[in-house]
N, C-alpha and C positions, 0 to 999 in steps of 0.2 A: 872782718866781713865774713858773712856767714852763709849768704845767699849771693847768689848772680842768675838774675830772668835778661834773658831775650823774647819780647814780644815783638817778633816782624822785623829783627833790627840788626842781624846779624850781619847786613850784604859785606862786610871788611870785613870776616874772618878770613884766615889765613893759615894753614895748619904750621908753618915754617915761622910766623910771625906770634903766634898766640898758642899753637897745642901745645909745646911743654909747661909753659905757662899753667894753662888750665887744668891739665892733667896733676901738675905737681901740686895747685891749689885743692883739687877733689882729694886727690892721696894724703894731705897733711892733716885731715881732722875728718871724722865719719858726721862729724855735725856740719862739713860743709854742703851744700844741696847746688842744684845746676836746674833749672828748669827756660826751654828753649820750645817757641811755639811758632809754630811759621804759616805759610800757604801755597799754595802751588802761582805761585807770580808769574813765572815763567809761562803761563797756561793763560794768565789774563788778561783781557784788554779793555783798551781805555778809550773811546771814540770808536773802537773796531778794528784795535792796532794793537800789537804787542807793546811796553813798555820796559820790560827788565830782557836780557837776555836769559837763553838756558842756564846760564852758570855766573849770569850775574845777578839772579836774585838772592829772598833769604830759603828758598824753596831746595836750591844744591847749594847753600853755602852749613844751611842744617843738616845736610845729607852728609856733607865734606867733616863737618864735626862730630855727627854720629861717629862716622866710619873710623874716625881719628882716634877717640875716644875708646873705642871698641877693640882696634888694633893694638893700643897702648897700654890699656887696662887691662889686662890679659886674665888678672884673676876674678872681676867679676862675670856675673853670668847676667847677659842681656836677655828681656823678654820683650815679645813682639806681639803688637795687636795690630789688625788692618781688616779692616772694612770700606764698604763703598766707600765712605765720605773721610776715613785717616788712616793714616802710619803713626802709628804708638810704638818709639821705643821707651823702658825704664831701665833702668840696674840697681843694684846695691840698695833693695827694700823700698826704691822708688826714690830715692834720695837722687836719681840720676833721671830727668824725663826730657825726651824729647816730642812733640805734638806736630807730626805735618798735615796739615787739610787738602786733602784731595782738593781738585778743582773743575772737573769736568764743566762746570756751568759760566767758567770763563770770567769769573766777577771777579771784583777788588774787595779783600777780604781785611786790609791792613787795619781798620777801626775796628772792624766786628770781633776782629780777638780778643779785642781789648774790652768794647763792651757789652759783650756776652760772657763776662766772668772771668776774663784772659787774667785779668787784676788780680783778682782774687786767687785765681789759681797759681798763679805766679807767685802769692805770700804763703797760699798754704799747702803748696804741691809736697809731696814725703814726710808728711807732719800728719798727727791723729784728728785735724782740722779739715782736710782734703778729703770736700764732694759734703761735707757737710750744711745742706741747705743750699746747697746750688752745684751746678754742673758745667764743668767748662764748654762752652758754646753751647748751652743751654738755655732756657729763661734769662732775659736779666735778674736778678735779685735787689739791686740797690737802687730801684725807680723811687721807691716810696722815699728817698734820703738826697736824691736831687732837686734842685732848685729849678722850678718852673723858668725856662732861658727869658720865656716871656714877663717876666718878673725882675728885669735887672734896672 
């Protein structure tokens, strides 16, 4: 296995449970990649109500595996990007990405990761394919290659 994506899916990590794990899987081969994409859940609601808790969504459970990762890894060198709308960490030439969506607008973002290109970026995040002809939570790209639902 050469990749492992988390799209919105992380809520069971557990650093006791799974970071050596993960850690010792990124350490055993530079061709192995990690890309984890989340949203601020903790922030959203659903009828007008919170549904995840502050630290039971994948909002701090990505947060809890950055910092894990960061802490453990010690000889990489992490970079940071944040603007209004994300927290971008990568490391090790981008082989390493984490994607958190801001939330302020209080929405359910769990599908929209996925399709506004989460897919996509998930096969080709740290690879010389990535951002080529779409942008993650950008345009859709692959409207022209789905099948009309109306049509089944």
């Amino acid at each position: 296995m050469k990749r492992i994506s988390f799209i919105d899916s992380n809520y069971n990590w557990d650093n006791e449970r799974y970071g050596d794990k993960l850690q010792k899987w990124l350490e055993a081969s530079s061709d192995n990649r990690l890309f984890v994409a989340c949203y601020d859940d903790a922030n959203a609601l659903l009828d007008g109500k919170p549904f995840v808790s502050k630290t039971g969504g994948t909002w701090h459970r990505t947060y809890l595996m950055q910092r894990y990762l960061k802490k453990k890894m010690k000889r990489l060198s992490w970079n940071k990007t944040e603007n209004d709308s994300i927290i971008y960490f990568t490391a090790d030439n981008r082989r390493i990405q984490f994607y958190s969506r801001k939330n302020p607008e209080q929405k359910i973002y769990h599908t929209i990761l996925v399709e506004r290109n989460g897919y996509i970026q998930s096969v080709f995040s740290g690879t010389k394919y990535e951002g080529m002809g779409y942008q993650f939570m950008g345009r859709k790209v692959y409207d022209m290659y789905r099948q009309n639902s109306g049509s089944w």
